[in-house]
Backbone bond lengths (Angstrom), bond angles and torsions (degrees), N, CA, C in turn:
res aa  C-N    CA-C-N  psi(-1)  N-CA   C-N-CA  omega(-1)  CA-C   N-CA-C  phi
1 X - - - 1.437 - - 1.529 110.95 -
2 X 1.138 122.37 -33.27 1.313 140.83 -172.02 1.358 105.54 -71.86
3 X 1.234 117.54 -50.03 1.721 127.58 179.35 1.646 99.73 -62.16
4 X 1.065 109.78 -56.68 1.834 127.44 -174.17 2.003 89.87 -32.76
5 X 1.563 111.32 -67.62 0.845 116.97 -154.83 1.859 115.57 -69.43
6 X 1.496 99.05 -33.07 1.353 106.53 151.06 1.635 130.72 -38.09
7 X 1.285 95.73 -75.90 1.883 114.03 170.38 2.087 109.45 -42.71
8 X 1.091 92.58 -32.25 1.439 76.41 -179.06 1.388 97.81 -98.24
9 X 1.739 148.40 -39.47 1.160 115.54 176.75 1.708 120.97 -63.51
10 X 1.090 90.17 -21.62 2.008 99.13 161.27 1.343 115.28 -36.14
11 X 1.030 115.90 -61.68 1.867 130.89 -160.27 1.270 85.37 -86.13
12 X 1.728 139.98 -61.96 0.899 111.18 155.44 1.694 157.99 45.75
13 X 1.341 88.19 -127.73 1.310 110.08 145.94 1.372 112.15 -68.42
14 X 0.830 146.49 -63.89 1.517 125.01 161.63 1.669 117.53 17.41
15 X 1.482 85.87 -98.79 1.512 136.27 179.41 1.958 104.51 -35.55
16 X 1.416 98.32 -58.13 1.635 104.76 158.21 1.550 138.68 -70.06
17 X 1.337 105.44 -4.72 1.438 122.94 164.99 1.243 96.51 -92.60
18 X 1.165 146.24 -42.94 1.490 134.39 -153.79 1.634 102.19 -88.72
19 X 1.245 108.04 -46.15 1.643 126.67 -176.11 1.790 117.57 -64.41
20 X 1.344 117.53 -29.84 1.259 127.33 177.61 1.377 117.08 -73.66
21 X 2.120 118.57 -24.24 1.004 93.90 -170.97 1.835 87.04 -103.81
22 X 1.374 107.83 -18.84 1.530 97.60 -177.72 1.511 116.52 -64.29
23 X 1.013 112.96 -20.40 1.970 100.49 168.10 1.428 107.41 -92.78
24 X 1.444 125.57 -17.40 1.615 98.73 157.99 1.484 113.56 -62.06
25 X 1.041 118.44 -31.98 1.799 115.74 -177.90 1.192 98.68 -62.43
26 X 1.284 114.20 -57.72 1.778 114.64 -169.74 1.821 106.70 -53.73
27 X 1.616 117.86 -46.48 1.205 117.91 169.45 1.671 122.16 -41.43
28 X 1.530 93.16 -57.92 1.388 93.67 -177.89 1.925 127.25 -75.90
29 X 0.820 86.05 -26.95 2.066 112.74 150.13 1.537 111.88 -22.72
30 X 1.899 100.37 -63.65 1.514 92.84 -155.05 1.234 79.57 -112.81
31 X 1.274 151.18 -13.54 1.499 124.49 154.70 1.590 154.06 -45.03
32 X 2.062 89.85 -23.57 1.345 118.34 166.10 1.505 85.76 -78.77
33 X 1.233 119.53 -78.53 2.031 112.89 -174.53 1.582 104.31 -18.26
34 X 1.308 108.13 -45.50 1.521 93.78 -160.79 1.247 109.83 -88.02
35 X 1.241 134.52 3.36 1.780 133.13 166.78 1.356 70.63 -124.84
36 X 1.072 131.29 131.87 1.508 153.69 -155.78 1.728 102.67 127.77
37 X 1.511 85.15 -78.34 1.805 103.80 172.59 1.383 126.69 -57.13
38 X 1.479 101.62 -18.65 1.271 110.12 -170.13 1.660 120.86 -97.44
39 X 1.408 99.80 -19.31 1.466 121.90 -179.72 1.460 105.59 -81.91
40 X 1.620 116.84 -34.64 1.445 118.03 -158.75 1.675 102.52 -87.04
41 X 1.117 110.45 -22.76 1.841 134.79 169.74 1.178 113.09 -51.16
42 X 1.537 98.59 -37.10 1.824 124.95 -165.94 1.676 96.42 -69.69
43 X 1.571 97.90 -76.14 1.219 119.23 -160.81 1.700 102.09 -56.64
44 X 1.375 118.91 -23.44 1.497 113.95 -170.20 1.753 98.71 -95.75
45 X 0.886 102.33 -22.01 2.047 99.03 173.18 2.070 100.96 -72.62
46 X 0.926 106.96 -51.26 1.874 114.41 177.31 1.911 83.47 -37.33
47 X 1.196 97.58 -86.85 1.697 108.81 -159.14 1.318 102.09 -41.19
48 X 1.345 121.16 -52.50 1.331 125.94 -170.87 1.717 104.09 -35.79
49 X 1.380 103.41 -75.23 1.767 120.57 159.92 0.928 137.34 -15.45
50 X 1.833 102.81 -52.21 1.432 111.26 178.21 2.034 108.45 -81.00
51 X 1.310 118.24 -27.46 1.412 128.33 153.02 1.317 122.10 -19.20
52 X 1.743 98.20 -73.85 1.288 126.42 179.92 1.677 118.85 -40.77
53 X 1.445 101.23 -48.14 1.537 107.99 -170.78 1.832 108.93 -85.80
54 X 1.234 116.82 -13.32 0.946 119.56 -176.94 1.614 112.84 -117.32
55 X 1.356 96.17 19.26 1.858 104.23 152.54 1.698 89.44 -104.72
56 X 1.000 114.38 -38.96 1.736 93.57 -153.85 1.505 90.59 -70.77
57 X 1.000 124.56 -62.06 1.877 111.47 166.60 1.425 129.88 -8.37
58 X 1.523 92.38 -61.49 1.677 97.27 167.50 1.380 117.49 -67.69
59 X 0.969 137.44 -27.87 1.596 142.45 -161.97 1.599 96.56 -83.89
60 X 1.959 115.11 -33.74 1.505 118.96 179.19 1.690 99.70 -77.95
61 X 0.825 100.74 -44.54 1.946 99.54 172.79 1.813 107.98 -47.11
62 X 1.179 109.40 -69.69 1.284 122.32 -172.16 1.635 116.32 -40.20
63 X 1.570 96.03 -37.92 1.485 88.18 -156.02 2.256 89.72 -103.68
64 X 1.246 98.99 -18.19 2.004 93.18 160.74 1.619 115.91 -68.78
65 X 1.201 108.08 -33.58 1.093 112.73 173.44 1.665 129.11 -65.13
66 X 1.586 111.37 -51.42 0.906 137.86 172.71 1.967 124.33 -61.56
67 X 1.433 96.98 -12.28 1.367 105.14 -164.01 2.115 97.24 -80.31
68 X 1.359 93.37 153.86 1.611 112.99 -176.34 1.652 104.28 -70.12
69 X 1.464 123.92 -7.49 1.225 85.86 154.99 1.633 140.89 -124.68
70 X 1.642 79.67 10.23 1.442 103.27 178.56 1.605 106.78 -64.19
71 X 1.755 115.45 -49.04 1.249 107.44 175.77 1.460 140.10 -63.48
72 X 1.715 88.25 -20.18 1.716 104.93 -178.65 2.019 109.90 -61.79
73 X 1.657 78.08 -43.67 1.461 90.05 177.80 1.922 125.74 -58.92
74 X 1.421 102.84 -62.94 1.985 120.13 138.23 1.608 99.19 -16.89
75 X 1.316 128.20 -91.24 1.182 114.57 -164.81 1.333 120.49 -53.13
76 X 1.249 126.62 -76.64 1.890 126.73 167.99 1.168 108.26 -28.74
77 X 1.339 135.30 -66.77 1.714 125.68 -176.78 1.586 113.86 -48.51
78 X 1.624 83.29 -83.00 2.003 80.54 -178.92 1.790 126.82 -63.70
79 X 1.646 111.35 -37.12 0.843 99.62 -158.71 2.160 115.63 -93.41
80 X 1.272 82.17 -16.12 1.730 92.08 169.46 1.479 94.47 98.28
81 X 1.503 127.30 21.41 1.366 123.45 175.02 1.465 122.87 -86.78
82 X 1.110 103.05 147.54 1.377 99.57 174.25 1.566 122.64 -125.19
83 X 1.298 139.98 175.09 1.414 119.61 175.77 1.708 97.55 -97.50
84 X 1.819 111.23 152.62 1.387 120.26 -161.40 1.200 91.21 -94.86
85 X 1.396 97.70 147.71 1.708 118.06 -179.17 1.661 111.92 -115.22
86 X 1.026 104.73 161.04 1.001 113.18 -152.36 2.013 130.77 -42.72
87 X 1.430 90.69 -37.49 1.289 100.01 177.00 1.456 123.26 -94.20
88 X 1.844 98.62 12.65 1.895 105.54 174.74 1.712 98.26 -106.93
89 X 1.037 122.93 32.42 1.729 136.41 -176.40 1.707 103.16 -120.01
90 X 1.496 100.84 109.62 1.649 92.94 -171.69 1.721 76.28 -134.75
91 X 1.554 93.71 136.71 1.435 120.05 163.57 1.415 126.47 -79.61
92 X 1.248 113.63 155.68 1.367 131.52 -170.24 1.550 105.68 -115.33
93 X 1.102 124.51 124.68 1.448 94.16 149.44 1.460 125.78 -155.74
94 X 1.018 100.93 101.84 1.813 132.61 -178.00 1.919 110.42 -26.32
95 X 0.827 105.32 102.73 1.792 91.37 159.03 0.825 143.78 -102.51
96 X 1.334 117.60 140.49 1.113 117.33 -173.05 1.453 156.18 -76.95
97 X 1.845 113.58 129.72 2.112 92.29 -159.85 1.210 116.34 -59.48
């Protein structure tokens, strides 16, 4: 009975020698994972940011660009346009079947 009780604090301790250092590994395992994870979070919030500022840029482009008198101007300069007056407006008018 005495041996019995031996053999199992044997394995035991065993079992707790083997287990104490394998969850520090496992600890230290997912702690690198987690500044791993934590760096790549990093680096994707920067970009995210730098995204951010360079839509609103575009959206300030878009809408200088886009404005009625920038094009009015675009057309008359470069394109030789002019706005039609009254008597270069000729009607159509379709009838109906």
């Amino acid at each position: 009975m005495k041996k019995h009780k031996n053999v199992i604090k044997t394995v035991v301790y065993i079992v707790t020698g083997v287990l104490i250092p394998a969850l520090l590994i496992l600890n230290a395992m997912q702690a690198q994972r987690y500044h791993d994870i934590e760096k790549e979070v990093h680096a994707l919030e920067v970009k995210q940011a730098a995204l951010v500022e360079e839509n609103k840029k575009l959206i300030t482009d878009i809408s200088i660009l886009s404005s009625a008198q920038r094009i009015g101007k675009v057309a008359e300069e470069q394109l030789g346009m002019h706005k039609a007056e009254t008597k270069d407006i000729v009607r159509v008018d379709m009838p109906e079947k």
